[in-house]
C-alpha positions in Angstrom: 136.3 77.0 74.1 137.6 74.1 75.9 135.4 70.7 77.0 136.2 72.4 80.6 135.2 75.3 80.1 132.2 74.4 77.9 131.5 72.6 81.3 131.4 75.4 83.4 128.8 77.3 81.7 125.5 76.9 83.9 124.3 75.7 87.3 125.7 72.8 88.3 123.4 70.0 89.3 124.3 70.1 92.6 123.8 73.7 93.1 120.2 73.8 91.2 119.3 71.1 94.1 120.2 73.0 96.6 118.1 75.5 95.3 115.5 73.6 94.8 115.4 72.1 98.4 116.0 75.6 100.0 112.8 76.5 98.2 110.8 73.8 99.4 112.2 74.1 103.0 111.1 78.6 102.5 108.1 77.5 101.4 107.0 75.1 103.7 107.8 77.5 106.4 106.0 80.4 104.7 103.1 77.7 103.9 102.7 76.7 108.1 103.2 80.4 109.0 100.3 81.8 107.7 98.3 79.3 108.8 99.6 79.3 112.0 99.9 83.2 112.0 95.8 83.9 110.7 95.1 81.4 113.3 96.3 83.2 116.0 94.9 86.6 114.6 91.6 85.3 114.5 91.8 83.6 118.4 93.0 87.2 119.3 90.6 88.9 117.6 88.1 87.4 119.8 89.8 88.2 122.7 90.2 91.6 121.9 87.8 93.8 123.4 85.6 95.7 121.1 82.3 96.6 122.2 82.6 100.2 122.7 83.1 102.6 119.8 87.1 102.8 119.2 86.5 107.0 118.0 84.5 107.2 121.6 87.6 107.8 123.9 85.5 107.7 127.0 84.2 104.9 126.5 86.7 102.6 125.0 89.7 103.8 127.5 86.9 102.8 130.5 86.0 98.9 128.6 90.4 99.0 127.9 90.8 99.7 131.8 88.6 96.7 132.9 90.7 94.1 130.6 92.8 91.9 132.6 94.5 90.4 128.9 94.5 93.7 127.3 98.8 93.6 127.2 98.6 89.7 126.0 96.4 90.1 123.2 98.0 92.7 121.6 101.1 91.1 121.9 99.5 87.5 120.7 98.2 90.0 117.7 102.2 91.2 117.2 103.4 87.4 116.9 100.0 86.4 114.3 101.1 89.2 112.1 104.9 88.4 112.4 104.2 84.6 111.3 101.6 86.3 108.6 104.9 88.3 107.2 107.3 85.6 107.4 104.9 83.9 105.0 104.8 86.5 102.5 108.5 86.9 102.9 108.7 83.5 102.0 106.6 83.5 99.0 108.7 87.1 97.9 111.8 85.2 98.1 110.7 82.7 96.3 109.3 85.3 93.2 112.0 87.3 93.6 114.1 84.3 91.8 112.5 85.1 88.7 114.0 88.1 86.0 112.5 91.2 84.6 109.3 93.1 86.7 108.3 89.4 88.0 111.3 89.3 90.5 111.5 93.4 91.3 108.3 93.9 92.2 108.9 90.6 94.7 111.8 92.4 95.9 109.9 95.3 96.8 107.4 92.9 98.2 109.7 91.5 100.5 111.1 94.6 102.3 107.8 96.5 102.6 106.2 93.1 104.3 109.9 93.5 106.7 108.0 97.4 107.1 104.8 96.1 108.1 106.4 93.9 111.0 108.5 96.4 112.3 105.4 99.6 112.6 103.2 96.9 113.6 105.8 95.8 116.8 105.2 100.0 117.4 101.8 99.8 117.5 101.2 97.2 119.6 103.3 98.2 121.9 101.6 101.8 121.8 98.5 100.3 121.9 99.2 96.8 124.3 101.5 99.2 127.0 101.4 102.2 126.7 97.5 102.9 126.3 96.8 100.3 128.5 99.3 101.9 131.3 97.6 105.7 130.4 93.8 104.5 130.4 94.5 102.8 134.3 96.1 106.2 135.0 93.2 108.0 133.8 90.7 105.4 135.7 92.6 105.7 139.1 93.1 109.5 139.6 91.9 112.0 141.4 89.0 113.8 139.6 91.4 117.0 140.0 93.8 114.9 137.7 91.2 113.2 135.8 91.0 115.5 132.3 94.5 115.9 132.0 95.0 112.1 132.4 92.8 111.3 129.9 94.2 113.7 127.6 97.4 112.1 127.8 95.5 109.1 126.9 93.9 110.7 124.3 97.4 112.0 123.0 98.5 108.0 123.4 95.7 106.6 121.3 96.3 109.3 118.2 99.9 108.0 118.0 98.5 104.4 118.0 95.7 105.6 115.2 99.0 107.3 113.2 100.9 104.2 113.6 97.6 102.4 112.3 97.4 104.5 109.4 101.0 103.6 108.1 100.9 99.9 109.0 97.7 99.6 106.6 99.6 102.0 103.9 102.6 99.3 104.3 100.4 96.1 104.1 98.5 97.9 101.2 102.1 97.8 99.7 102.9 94.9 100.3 100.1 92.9 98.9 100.0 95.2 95.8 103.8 94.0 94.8 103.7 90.4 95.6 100.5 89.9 93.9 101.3 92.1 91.2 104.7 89.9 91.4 102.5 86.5 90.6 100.7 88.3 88.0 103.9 88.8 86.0 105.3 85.4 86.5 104.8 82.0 86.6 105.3 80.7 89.9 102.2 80.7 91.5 98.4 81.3 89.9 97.6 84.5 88.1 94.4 84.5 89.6 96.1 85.0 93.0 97.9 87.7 92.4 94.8 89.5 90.9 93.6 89.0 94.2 96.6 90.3 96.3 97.2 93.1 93.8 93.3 94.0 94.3 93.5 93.8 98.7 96.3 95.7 98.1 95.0 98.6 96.5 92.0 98.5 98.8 94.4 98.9 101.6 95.8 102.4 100.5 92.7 104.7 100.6 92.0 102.8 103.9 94.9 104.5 105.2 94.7 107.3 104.1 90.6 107.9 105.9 92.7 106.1 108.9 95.3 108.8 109.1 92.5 111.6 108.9 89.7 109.9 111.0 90.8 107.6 113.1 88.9 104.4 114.0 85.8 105.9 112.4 82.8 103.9 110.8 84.1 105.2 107.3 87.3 103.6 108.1 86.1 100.4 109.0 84.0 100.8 105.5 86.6 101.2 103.1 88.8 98.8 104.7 86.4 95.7 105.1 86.3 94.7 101.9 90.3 94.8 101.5 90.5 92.9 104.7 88.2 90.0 103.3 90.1 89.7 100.1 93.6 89.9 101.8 93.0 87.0 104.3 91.4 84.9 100.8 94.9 86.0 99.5 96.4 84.2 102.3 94.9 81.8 102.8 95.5 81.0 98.8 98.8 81.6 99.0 99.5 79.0 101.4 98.1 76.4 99.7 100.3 77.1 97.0 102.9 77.2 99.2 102.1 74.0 100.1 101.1 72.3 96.9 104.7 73.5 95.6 106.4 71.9 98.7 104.7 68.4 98.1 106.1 68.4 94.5 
């Protein structure tokens, strides 16, 4: 082998820089998404309304129909959980660098979280449009017309619990492989992807009582404790986004 081609084997230093500072620039935009993105989830949240029981058509379509911000919200939710994704994308890119199960499950990671934004655009606008536009129907017509507009409604709302029940089967997913992706490699603490890899599984058999009972109490149940652990996931994983951009 010649001193030329000896040369040859390898990154070059040039190239492992530009790695290295595309890295730091994915990661600093993964690391300000999710804060920005949980932010905004959280604000929404608030706005969202919520009194009424979700199952309790009636009642929810009639506290839906008196929202002015009832489109807005939803579609401040759909822009919090894109930011959220475009964090976790980040941080799969960055995993997926690495060889062996490390890097696939990251992989993996990475297009179930591109999943999750695109049934979660659905759902909002199922939920932010269309039910919005059916539960005003069913509010302004005629009592002649009145059951068969809220069972259009009703028919609405189903396809937004459906959509609901796949968007939590995706994020369940997605956490699962990009925590399971930190627990096989070295990038980030194994601790956190314990975490991610435990929201995760949380997040499937919340789907599943999702798909079969709708917003129901039991739902809610099985899904709380995934949703406190996922956000902790978050919000860890963005200060290691961070703490990695500032070396």
């Amino acid at each position: 082998m010649s001193k030329s081609q000896a040369g040859d084997v390898g990154p070059r230093p040039t190239q492992v820089q530009t790695e290295v500072g595309e890295d730091r620039s994915l990661l600093r935009l993964g690391a300000v998404s999710i804060v920005v993105g949980l932010v905004l989830q959280f604000v929404m949240g608030l706005l969202h309304p919520s009194r009424a029981d979700p199952n309790d058509s009636a009642a929810a379509f009639a506290e839906y129909a008196r929202s002015d911000a009832w489109t807005a919200v939803h579609m401040g939710q759909f822009v919090g959980t894109l930011l959220i994704v475009i964090g976790l994308v980040a941080a799969s890119r960055h995993l997926a660098r690495q060889v062996d199960g490390a890097g696939a499950a990251a992989v993996v990671a990475g297009l179930a979280a591109v999943l999750v934004a695109a049934v979660f655009a659905v759902q909002m606008a199922v939920d932010g449009v269309a039910l919005k536009g059916a539960v005003d129907t069913w509010v302004g017509a005629a009592e002649a017309d009145r059951q068969a507009a809220l069972l259009a409604a009703e028919a609405v709302r189903w396809t937004e619990k459906g959509l609901s029940a796949f968007f939590q089967l995706l994020n369940g997913v997605t956490l699962l492989m990009v925590g399971l992706a930190m627990v096989l490699g070295r990038l980030f603490p194994r601790w956190l992807g314990w975490v991610g890899v435990i929201a995760g599984l949380g997040e499937l058999p919340g789907s599943v009582v999702v798909a079969y009972t709708g917003f129901s109490p039991t739902a809610a149940l099985v899904l709380q404790p995934a949703a406190v652990l996922g956000a902790v996931y978050l919000i860890g994983t963005r200060w290691s986004c961070g703490a990695k951009d500032e070396r």
